[in-house]
C-alpha positions as CSV (number, residue, x, y, z in Angstrom):
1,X,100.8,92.2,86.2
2,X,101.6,94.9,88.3
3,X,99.0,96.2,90.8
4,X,97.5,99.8,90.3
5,X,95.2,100.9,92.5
6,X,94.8,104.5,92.9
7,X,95.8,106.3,96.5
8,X,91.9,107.3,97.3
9,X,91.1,103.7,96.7
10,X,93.9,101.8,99.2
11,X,93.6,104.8,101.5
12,X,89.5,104.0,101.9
13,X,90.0,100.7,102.0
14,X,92.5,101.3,104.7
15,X,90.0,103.0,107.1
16,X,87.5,100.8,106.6
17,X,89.8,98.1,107.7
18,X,90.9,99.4,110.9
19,X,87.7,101.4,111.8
20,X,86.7,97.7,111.7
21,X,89.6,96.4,114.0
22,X,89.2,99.3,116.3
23,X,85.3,98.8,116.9
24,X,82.4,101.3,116.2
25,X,80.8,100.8,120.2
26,X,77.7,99.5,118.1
27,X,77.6,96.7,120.6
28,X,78.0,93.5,121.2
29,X,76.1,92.0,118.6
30,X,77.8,93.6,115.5
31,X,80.9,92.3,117.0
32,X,79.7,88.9,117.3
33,X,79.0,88.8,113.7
34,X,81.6,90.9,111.6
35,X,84.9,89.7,110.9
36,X,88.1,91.3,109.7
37,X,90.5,90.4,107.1
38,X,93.7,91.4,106.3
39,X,95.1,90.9,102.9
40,X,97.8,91.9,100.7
41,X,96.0,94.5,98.0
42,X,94.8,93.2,94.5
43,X,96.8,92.0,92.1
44,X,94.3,92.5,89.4
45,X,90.7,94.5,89.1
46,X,89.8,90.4,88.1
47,X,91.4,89.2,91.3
48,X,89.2,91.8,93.3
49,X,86.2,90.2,91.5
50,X,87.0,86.8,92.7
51,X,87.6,88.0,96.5
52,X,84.5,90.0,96.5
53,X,82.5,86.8,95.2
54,X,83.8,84.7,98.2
55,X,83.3,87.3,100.3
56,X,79.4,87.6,100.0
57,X,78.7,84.0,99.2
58,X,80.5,83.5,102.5
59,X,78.3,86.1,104.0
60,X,75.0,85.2,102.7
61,X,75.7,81.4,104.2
62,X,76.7,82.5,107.2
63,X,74.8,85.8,107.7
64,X,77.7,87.8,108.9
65,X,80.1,90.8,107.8
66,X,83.3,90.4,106.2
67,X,85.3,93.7,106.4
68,X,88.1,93.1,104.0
69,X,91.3,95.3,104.6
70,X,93.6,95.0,101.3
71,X,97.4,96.6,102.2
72,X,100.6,97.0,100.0
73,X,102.0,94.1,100.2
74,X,105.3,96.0,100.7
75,X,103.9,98.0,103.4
76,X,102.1,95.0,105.5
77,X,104.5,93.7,107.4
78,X,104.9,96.9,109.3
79,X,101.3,97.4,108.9
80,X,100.6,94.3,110.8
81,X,103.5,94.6,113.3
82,X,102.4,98.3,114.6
83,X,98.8,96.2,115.3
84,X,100.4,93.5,117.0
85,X,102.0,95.9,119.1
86,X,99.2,98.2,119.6
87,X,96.7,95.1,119.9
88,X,94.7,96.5,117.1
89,X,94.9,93.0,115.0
90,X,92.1,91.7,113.0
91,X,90.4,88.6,113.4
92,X,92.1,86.6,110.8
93,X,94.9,88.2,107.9
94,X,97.2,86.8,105.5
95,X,100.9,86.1,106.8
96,X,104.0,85.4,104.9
97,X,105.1,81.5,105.6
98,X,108.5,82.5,107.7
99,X,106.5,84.5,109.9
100,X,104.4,81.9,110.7
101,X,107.1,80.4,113.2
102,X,107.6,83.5,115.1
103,X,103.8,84.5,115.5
104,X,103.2,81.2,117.0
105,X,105.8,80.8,119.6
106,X,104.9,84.3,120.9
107,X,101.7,83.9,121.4
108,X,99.8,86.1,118.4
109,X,98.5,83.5,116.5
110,X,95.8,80.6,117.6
111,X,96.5,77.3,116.7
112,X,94.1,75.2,114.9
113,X,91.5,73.6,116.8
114,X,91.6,69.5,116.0
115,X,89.3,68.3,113.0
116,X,88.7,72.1,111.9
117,X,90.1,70.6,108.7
118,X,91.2,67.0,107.2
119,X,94.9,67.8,106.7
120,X,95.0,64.7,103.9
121,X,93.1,67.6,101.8
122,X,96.0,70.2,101.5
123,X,99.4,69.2,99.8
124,X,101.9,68.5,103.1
125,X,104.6,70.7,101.8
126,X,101.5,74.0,102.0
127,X,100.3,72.8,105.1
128,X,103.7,72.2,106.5
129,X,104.4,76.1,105.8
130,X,101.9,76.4,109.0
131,X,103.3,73.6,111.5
132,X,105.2,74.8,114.1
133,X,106.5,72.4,116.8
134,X,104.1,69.9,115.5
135,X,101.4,72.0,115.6
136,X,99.1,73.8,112.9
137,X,98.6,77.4,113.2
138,X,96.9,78.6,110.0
139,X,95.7,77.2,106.5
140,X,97.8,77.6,103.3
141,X,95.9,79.8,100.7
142,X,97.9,79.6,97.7
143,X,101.2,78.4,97.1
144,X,104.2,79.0,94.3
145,X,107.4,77.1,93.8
146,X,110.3,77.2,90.9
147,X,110.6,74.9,87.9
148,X,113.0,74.7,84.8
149,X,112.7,76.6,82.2
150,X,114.3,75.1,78.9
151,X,114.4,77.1,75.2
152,X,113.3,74.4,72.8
153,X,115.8,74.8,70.2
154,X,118.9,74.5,72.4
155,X,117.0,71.4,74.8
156,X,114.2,69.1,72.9
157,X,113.9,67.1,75.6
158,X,114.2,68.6,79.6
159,X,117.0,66.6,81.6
160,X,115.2,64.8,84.7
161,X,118.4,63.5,86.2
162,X,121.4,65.6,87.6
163,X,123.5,63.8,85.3
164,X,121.2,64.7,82.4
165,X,121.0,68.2,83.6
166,X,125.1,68.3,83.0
167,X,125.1,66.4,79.9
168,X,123.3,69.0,78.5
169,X,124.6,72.3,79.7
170,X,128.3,70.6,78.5
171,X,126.9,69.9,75.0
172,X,125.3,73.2,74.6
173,X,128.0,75.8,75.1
174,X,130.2,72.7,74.0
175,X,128.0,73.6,70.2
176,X,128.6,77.6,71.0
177,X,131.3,78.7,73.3
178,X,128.8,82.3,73.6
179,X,126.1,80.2,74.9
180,X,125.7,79.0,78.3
181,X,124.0,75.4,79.3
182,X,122.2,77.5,82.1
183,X,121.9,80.2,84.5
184,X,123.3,78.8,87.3
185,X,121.3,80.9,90.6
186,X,123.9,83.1,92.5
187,X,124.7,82.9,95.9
188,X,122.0,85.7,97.6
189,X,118.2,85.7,99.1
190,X,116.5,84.0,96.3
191,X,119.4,81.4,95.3
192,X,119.3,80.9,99.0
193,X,115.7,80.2,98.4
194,X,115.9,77.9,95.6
195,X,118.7,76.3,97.0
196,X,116.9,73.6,99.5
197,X,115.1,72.2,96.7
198,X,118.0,70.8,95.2
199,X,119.0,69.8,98.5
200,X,115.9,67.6,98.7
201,X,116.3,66.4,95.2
202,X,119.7,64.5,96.4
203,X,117.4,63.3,100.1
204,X,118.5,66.1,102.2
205,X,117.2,68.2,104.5
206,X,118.5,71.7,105.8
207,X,117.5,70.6,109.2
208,X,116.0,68.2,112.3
209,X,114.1,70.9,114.2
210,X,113.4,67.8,117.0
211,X,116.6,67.2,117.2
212,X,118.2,71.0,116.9
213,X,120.5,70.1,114.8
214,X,122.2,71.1,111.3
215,X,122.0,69.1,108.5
216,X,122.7,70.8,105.4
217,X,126.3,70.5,105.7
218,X,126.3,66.6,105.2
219,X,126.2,65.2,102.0
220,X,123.0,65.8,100.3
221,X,123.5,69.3,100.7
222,X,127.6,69.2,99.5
223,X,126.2,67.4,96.9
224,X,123.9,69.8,95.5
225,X,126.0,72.3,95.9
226,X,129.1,71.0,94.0
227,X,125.9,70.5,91.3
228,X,125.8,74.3,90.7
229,X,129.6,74.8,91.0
230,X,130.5,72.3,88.2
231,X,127.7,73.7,86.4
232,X,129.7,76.9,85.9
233,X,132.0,75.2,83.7
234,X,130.0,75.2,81.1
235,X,127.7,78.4,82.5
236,X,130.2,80.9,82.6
237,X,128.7,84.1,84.5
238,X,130.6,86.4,81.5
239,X,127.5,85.4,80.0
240,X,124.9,84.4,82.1
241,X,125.2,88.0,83.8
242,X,124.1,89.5,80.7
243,X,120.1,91.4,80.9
244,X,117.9,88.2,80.2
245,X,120.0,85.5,79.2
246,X,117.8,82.9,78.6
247,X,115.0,85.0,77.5
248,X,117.6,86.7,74.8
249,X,118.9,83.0,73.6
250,X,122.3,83.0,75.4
251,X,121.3,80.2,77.6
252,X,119.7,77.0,77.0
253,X,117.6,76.9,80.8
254,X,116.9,78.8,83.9
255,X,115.5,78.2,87.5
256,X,112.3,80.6,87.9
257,X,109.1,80.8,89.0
258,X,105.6,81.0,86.9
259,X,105.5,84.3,87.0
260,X,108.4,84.6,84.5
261,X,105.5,82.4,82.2
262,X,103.4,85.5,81.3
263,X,106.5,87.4,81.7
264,X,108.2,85.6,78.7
265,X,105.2,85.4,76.5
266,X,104.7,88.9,76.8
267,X,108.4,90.2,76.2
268,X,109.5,87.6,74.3
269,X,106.8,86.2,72.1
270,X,109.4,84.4,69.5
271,X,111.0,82.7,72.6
272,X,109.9,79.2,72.4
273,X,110.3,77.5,75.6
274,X,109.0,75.0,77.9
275,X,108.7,74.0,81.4
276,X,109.8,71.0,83.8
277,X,110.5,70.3,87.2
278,X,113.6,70.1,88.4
279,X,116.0,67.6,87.6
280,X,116.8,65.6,91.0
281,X,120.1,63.1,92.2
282,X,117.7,60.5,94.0
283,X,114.0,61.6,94.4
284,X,111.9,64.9,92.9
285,X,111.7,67.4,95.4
286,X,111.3,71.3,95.6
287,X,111.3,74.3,97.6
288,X,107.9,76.4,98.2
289,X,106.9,79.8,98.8
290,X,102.8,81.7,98.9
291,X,100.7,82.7,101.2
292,X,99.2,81.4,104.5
293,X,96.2,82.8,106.6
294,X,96.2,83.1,110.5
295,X,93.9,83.2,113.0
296,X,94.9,86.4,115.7
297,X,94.8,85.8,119.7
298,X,93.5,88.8,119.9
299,X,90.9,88.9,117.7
300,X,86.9,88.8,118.2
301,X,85.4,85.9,116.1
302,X,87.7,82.7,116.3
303,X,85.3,80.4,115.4
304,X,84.0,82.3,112.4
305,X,87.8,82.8,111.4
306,X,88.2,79.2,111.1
307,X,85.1,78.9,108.7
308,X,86.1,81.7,106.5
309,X,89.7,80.2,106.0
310,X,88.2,76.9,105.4
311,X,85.4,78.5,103.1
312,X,88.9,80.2,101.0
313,X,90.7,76.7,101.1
314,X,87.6,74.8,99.9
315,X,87.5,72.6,96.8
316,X,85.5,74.8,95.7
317,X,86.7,78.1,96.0
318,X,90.8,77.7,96.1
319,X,91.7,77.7,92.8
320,X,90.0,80.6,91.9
321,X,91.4,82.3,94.9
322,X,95.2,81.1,94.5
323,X,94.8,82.0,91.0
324,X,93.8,85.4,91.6
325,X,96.8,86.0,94.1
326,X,99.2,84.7,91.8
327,X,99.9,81.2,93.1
328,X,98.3,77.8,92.9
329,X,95.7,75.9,94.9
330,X,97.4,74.2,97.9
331,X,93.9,72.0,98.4
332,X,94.4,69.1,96.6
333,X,90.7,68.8,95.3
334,X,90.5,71.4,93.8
335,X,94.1,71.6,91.8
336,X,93.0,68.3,89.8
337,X,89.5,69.4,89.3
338,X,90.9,72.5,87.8
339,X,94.5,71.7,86.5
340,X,93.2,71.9,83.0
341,X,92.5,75.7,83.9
342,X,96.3,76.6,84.3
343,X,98.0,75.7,80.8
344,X,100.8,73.6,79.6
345,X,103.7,75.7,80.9
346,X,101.9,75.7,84.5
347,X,101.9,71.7,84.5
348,X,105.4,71.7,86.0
349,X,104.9,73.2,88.4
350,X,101.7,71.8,89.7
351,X,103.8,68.5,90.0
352,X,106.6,70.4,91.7
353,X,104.1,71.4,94.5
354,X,103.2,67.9,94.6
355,X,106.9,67.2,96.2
356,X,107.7,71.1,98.0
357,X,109.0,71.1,101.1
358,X,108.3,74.1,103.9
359,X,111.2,76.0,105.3
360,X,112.5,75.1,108.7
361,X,109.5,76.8,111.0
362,X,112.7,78.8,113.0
363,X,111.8,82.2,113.5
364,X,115.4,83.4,112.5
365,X,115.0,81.6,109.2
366,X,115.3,84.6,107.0
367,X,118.1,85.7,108.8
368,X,119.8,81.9,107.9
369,X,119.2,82.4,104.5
370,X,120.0,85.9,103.5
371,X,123.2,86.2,105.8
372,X,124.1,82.5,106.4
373,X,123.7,80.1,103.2
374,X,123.2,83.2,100.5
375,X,126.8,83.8,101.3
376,X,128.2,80.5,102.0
377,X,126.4,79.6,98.6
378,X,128.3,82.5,96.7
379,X,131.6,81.7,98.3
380,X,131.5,78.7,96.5
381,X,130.7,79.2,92.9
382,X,133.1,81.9,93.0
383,X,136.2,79.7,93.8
384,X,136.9,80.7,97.3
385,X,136.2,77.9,99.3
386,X,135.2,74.0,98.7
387,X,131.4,73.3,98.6
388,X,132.2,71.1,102.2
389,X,134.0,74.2,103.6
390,X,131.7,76.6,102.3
391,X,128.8,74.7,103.8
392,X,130.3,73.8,107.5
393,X,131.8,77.3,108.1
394,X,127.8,78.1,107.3
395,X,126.4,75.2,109.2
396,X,129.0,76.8,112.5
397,X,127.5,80.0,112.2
398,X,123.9,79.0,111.8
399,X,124.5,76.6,115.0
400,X,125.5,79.7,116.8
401,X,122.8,81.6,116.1
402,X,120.2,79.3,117.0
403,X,122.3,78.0,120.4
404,X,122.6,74.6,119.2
405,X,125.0,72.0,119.8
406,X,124.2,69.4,116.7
């Protein structure tokens, strides 16, 4: 659901924020006990409800001040950058998992003090979102990842194999030349996105940050590549390019996230479909994607930071949270107490969490993946190079860019 929230509203909710960042010279006490969070704006009036509820149990246990700032999340980045550079940051804000690399080896954000948390209760792909050189700088608060999506009629039973995967797509535009088996993902940001969870489905990895070197050109990743290139055989994009494909019947699966759940069921209410995790060459896997929460250098209450994140990652309180910010609980406690609260259609993906893998923690990982392996994925499935070619021409480039020799 889209997010309406009226100009007055975020504009009040603005100032409060970073009246709260900037001080009010009320002394050192009020200081010592109010703490400032950034996060992106409601999704929901609901999901305000929920954050308000932590918020004042949090505060009544702890006898403090929670000043809650809630931003755009299309306008937060910037929002956040200008108070970096000004040094106007809060004490503790939501940060988008790539980011989470580049704050830490500049100095913005604190790592985690030892034992603030036992890491054994957080899925590893989530917590791995926040590890940077070995090190944890900030708790996972939700998470998302993709899953396949499969329209009953044309696929009873979801393929769990690669080889299944192509038996089907072959039989079902084999039955009806104007449908495709699936919608292959194209070769830009989210493909690019996507893309590593296949990788780890055949036991790759994209890279060995130790070792600074590249390994997504090596076989795993050729592998999962050729996957979606012979694919296209019997997922031709004269069809798959079409408005809604597989929500309009002309394919029989697609690669998407939950969100496309209520999307469906809203938009397409005769569609009747079904979810699964991706089908895998040698072990499940998956990519991952949500939101983490930092703790600033430069804010006031460290200490009380680390409480409040661990107060929103509780057993308790993170399904309700991740829920309300459109994800899932990345504490593990607290999924299976409350994975009955999600619905059949969300049950893949809870298990692809289980196997997610972060993103390399790079700082110029963005930058890999929209202009290195976006593009080197496209060149591919359109015929213009070989998946090995395609991939080492990528790995050269992204070797250049990080000044590595492996």
């Amino acid at each position: 659901m889209i997010r309406r929230v009226t100009g007055t509203a975020a504009g009040m909710a603005l100032l409060i924020g970073l009246a709260a960042c900037g001080g009010d010279g009320s002394g050192e006490a009020a200081e010592t006990t109010t703490l400032t969070y950034w996060m992106f704006q409601d999704r929901t009036p609901q999901a305000g409800e929920v954050v308000e509820k932590l918020r004042t149990d949090f505060e009544k246990a702890n006898n403090v001040t929670v000043k809650i700032v809630k931003i755009p999340k299309d306008d937060y980045n910037t929002k956040l950058g200008s108070a970096v550079a000004g040094g106007t940051v809060p004490d503790v804000g939501i940060l988008d998992q790539p980011l989470v690399s580049r704050y830490a080896l500049d100095g913005t954000i604190k790592e985690m003090p030892a034992g603030t948390v036992d890491e054994k209760a957080y899925y590893a792909g989530a917590l791995n979102t926040n590890r940077v050189n070995g090190k944890l700088y900030g708790l996972p608060v939700d998470h998302t990842a993709v899953a396949l999506f499969y329209n009953r009629k044309l696929v009873p039973t979801p393929p769990k194999t690669w080889d299944e995967l192509k038996q089907i797509t072959a039989k079902i535009h084999q039955d009806d030349p104007q449908t495709a088996g699936m919608v292959v993902p194209k070769g830009d940001g989210y493909g690019g996105w996507i893309w590593p969870g296949v990788l780890a489905g055949a036991g790759g990895s994209l890279v060995d940050e130790k070792a600074k070197k590249i390994l997504f050109d090596q076989q795993p990743g050729v592998d999962a590549l050729q996957l979606w290139v012979d694919l296209l055989s019997s997922s031709p994009r004269k069809i798959t390019d079409s408005d809604k494909a597989f929500e309009n019947g002309l394919a029989g699966m697609m690669i998407s996230g939950p969100w496309d759940v209520a999307n469906i069921k809203d938009q397409f209410p005769d569609l009747e479909f079904g979810t699964a995790p991706l089908p895998y060459k040698t072990e499940p896997a998956g990519n991952i994607g949500g939101e983490n929460a930092v703790v600033f250098t430069k804010g006031r209450n460290a200490d009380l930071a680390w409480k409040w994140l661990k107060h929103l990652t509780s057993a308790e309180n993170n399904t309700q949270l991740a829920q309300a910010l459109g994800g899932f609980p990345t504490n593990i406690a607290a999924a299976e107490k409350d994975a009955a609260t999600f619905g059949p259609e969300q049950a893949a993906f809870l298990e692809q969490l289980k196997v997610a893998q972060a993103r390399p923690a790079l700082p110029q990982w963005i930058q890999v993946n929209d202009e290195i392996i976006a593009p080197a994925i496209e060149s591919a499935l359109s015929g213009k190079v070989t998946s090995q070619q395609a991939l080492s021409d990528a790995a050269a480039k992204t070797r250049a860019l990080l000044g590595w020799t492996g």
